[in-house]
N, C-alpha and C positions, 0 to 999 in steps of 0.2 A: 436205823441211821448209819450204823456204821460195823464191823464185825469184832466181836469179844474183844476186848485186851481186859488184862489180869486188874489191871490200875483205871483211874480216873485219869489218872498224871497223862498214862501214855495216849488214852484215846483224847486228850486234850494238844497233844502234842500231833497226833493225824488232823484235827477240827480246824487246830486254828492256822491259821497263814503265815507264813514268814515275813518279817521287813519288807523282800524284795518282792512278794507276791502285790504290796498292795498298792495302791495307786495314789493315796493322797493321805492328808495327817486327818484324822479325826479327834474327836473330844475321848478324855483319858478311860472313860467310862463305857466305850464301845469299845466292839471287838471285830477282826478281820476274818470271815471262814470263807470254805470253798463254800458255794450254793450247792452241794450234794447234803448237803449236814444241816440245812434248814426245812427243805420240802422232800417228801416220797415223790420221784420224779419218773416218768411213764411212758410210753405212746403208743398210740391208737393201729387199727386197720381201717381194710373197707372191704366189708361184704362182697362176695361173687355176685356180677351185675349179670352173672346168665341164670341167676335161681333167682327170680321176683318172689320168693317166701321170706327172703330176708330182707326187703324194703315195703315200706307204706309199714311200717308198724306204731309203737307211741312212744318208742325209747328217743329219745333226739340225738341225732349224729352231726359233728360237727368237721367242717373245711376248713382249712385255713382261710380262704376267701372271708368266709364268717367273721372273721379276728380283725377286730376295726378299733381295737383302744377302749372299749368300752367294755361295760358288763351285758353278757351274753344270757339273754329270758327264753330265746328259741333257737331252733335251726331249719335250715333250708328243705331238709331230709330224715327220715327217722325211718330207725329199723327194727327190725321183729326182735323177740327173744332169742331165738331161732340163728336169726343173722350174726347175733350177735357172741352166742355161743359156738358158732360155725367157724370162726374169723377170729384174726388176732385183736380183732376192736378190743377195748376195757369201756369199762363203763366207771368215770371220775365223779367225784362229790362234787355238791356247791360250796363256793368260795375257793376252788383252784383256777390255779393261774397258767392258761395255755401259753404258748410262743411257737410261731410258726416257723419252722426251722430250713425251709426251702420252698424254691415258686416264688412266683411274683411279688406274693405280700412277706417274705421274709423278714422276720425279727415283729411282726405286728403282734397284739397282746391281747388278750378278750382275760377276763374275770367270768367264771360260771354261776350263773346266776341259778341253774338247776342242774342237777346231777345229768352227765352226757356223757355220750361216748363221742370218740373223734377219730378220725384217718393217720396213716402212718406219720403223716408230715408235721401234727399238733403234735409239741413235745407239751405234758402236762405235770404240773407241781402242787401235788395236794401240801399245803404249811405244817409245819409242826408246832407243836406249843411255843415254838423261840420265836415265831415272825408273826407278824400282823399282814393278812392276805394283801390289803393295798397298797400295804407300805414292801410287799414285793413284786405289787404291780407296779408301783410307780420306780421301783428302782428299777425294774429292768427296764422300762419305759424309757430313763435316762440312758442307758448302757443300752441299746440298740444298734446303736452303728458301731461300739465296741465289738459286740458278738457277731455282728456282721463280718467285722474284718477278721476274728477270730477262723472265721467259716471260707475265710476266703483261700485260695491254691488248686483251686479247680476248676472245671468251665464254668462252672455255677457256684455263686457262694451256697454254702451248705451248712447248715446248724446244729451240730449232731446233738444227742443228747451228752457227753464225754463231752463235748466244750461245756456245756449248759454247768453242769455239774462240778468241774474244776473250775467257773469262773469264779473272780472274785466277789463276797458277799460280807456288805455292811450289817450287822446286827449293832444297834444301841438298845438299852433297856426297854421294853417291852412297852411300858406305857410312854414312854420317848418316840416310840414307833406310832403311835397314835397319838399323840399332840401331832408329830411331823405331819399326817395324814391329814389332821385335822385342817392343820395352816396350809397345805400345798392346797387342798379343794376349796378353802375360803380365798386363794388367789385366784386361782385359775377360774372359778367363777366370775370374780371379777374382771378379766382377762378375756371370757368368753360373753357378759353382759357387756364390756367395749366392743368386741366385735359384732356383735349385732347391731349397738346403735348406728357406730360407723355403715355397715350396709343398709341400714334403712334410710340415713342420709344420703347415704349414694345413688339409692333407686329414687331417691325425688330430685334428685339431682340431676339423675340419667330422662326421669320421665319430664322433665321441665327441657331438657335439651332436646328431647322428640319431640315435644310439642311447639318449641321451636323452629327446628328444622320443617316439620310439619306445616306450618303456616308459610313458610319461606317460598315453599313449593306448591301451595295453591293460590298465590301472587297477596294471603292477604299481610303478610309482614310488609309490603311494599303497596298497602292499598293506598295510602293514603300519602305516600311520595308519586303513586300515578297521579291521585285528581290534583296535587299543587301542581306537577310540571303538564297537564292537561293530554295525558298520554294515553287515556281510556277514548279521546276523540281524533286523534293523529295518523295519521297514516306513517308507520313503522315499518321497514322493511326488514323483510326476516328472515334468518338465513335459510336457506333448501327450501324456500318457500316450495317450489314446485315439485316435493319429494312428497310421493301417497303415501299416507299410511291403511295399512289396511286394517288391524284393528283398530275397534272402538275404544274413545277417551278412557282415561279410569275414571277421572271427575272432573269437575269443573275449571279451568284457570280463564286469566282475563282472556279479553277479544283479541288482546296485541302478541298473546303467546301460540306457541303451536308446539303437537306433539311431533318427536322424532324417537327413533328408532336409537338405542345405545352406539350400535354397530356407524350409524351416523355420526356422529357426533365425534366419536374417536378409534383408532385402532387398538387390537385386541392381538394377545401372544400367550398361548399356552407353554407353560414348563416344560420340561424334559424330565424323561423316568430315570436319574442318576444311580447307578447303583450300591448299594452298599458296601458292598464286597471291594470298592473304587475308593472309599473313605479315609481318607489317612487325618490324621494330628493334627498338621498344618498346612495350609493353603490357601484356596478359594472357597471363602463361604458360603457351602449354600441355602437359599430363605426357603423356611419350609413351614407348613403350614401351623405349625407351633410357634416361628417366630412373628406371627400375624394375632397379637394377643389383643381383643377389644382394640381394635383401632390403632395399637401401637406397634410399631417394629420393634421386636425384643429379641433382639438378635445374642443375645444373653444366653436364651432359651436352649438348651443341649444344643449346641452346636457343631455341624459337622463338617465336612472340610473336602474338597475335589483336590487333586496334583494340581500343582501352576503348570506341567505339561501336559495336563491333560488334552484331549483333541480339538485341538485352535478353531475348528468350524465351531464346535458346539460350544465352545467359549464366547466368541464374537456372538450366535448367537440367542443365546440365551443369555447374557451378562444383564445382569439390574444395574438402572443407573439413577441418579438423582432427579425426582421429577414422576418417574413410574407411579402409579397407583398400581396396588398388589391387591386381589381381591380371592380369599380361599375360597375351597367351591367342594368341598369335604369334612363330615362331622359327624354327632352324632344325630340322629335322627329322630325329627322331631322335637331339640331342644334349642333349634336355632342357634350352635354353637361355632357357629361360624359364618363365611359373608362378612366378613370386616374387612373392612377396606382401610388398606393403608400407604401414606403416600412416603415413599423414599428421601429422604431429603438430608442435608447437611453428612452423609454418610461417604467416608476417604475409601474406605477400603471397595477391590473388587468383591460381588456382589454374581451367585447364578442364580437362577430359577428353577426350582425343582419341581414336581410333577404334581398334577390339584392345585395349582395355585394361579389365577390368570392376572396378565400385564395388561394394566390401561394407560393410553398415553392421548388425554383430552385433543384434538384437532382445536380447539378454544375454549374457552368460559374456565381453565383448567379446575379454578378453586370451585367454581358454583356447582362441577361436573361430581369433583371430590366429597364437596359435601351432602349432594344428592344420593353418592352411595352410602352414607350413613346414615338414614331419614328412614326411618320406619316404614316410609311410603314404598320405598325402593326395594327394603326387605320383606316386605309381605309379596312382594311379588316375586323376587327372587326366589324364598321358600314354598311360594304355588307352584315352583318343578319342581322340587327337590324329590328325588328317587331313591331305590336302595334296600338293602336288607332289612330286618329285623333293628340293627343296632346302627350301622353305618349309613349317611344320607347324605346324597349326591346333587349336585343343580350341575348341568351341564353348560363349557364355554359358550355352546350356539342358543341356548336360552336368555344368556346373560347380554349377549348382542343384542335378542329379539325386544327385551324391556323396554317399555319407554320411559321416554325422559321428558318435562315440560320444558320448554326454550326460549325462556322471554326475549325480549330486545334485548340487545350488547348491553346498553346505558343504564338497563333497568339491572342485568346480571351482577354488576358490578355495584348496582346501589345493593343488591341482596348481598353480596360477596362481604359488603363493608363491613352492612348492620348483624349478618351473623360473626364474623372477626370479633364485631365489639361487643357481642350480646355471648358468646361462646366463649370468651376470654377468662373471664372472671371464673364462671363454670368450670372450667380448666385448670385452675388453678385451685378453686377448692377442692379437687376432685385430687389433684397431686397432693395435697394436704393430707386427706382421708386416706391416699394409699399406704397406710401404715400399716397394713398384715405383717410385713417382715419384722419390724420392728416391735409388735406384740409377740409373734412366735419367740422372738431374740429375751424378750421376757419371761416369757413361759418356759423356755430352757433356763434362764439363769435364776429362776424359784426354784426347778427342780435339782440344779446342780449344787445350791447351798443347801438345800434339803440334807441331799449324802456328805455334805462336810460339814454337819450340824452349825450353820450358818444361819437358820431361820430365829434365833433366839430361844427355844422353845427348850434348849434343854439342860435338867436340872443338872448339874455334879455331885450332888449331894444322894441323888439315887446311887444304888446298887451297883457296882459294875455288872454288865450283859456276862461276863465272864461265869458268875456266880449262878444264873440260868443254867448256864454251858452245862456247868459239874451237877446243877440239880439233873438235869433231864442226860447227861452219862451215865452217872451215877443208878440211872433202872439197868444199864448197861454191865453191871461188874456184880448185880445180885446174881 
């Protein structure tokens, strides 16, 4: 833990923390240290990837990638004896507490569920008898974006182990530390049984709106307003009537409808590749395919920003205006995570288009066009082009033209237009109800922040000061 001093007194006076080190008041029975004086703290390598005698073995090696908040049973890759003796790897116990200290998933946590070794970027903390292993996964869990900013003054934030070690570390008595343990996973369970029911509401939510839309678009939401106004026997006149189509139907609609080509019905404008390097603070916002979230404009969404001098042609045209339907045309592949169509509306500020993203602007029917690109009918056929890598999946502008659309009578569009308004309303409104993810997360952070300022009720005063741990486990220190 720490190196010889003559006394208990003084290595107690390296351990614990000063006033100004610490960040908030705790109960009189806990104590402040650096986090170097509670775990043996480590990190890994990675094997030479030109000698394959040090990979495919049964030792398991872990990535940061791996480190997902949870407790870690396997890994991705495992390497020899061999590899492992070759390389600065370590091979760590179970119930240490990795932290990834640089890369993408910076500051994420994993618990070792089996002795592993791990790559230079896993900083790992085998406990010592003063902490209880979850109750220092879950404190660092909360302090994540502390150490994050701690790491920050570089191009990359970075987590050395020297931050890890000098941060600051709540110890209360030991079985204090296990009640806490105890009440944070009987919340957060609860917290994660809410969010499940919430999403399983949502998808019969979601699947009762397709099945809607659905019906709307094979005319039978409107069967039975044709046979009152007697429009199954009428001679109807319809628009482009003498526009061929050349492929065949996809199914059935009434006699009075006729298929059209998308590229028909309205104009189409592809983005521009804006560059990055171009992006300043403030400006002109441009939509990007992030801000196209299920259906809604969430212009929230990382937001980035063009000059207002930017070059006045590609301003005028590319600019989004009110009215646009915005349809992404980029995702991942195969999870149909994109294709939402979104229509622009009640939106002051200017507004570009950025690249993968295509502008629809209805020639008529505007709403019945709108809600056709959200119908399940619409997206099974979008995703019948969809192209692309391994991970990345693509549907091309000129396929999106090629789709057809059914195109009843004017008279009949508008009686669909109505009955989906009013049949989609209510829908809409439960579904804003259930969006409470934020407001559960917002919970789940303030369980775990009254956790560290013994706020849970859980803890005795009448226990032990942690202090008294301190000097037992020194105290092997000065024999």
């Amino acid at each position: 833990m720490s190196k010889k001093k003559e006394t208990v007194d003084e290595l107690l006076e390296e351990v614990l923390l000063p006033e100004d080190g610490q960040t908030h008041e705790v109960p009189e029975n806990w104590v402040w240290v650096k986090s170097e004086f509670v775990a043996k703290w480590g990190s890994g390598g990675t094997p030479s990837r030109k000698n394959s005698e040090y990979y495919n073995g049964n030792i398991p090696w872990l990535k940061t990638g791996e480190l997902r908040d949870t407790v870690i049973l396997d890994s991705e890759e495992k390497i020899t004896e061999e590899g492992l003796k070759k390389s600065s790897a370590k091979l760590f116990p179970k119930d240490s507490v990795a932290i990834a200290m640089y890369g993408a998933t910076i500051g994420k946590l994993g618990i070792l569920g089996i002795d592993a070794a791990t790559n230079q970027a896993c900083a790992v903390g085998v406990p010592y008898a003063l902490t209880d292993k979850k109750f220092m996964f879950y404190y660092f869990l909360t302090q994540r974006k502390n150490l994050i900013n701690r790491g920050k003054g570089g191009a990359q934030p970075n987590i050395s182990q020297t931050i890890i070690k000098e941060f600051p570390y709540i110890l209360p008595p030991i079985n204090e530390q296990k009640r806490i343990v105890d009440k944070i996973e009987h919340l957060l369970n609860k917290i994660e049984e809410a969010k499940e029911l919430i999403e399983e509401a949502k998808k019969t939510f979601e699947l009762r709106r397709a099945a809607i839309l659905d019906k709307a678009f094979c005319g039978e939401l409107t069967r039975k307003w044709r046979e009152e106004n007697s429009l199954e026997k009428k001679e109807v006149e319809l628009i482009n009537r003498n526009q061929s189509i050349e492929s065949n139907s996809p199914y059935s609609i009434p006699t009075t409808w006729k298929w059209r080509k998308l590229k028909d019905v309205a104009s189409f404008k592809n983005g521009f590749a804006f560059k990055s390097k171009d992006f300043v603070e403030q400006g002109i916002q441009l939509v990007r395919m992030g801000n196209l979230y299920k259906n809604d404009l969430a212009l929230d969404r990382n937001p980035v920003y063009m000059p207002l001098d930017f070059d006045e042609k590609i301003i005028e045209k590319y600019s989004v205006k009110n009215g646009d339907i915005l349809l992404s045309l980029t995702g991942t592949k195969y999870k149909r995570d994109y294709g939402y169509a979104v229509r622009v509306e009640g939106v002051e500020k200017p507004l570009l288009l950025n690249q993968r993203i295509l502008s629809l602007n209805p020639n008529f029917m505007d709403e019945y066009i709108f809600y056709y690109l959200q119908s399940s009918v619409f997206r099974d056929v979008f995703f019948s082009f969809e192209t692309g890598g391994v991970n990345q999946g693509n549907v091309g502008s000129k396929a999106v033209e090629s789709i057809l659309i059914p195109i009843p009578p004017l008279e009949e569009a508008k009686e669909i237009e109505k009955m989906l308004n009013n049949l989609l309303k209510n829908e809409k409104e439960t579904l804003k109800i259930l969006n409470v993810e934020d407001k559960l997360e917002t919970l789940k952070q303030a369980t775990l922040s009254k956790a560290f300022r013994g706020e849970l009720g859980t803890n005795d005063p009448r226990e032990e000061n942690a202090i008294e741990l301190l000097k037992e486990v020194l105290q092997e220190q000065v024999k």
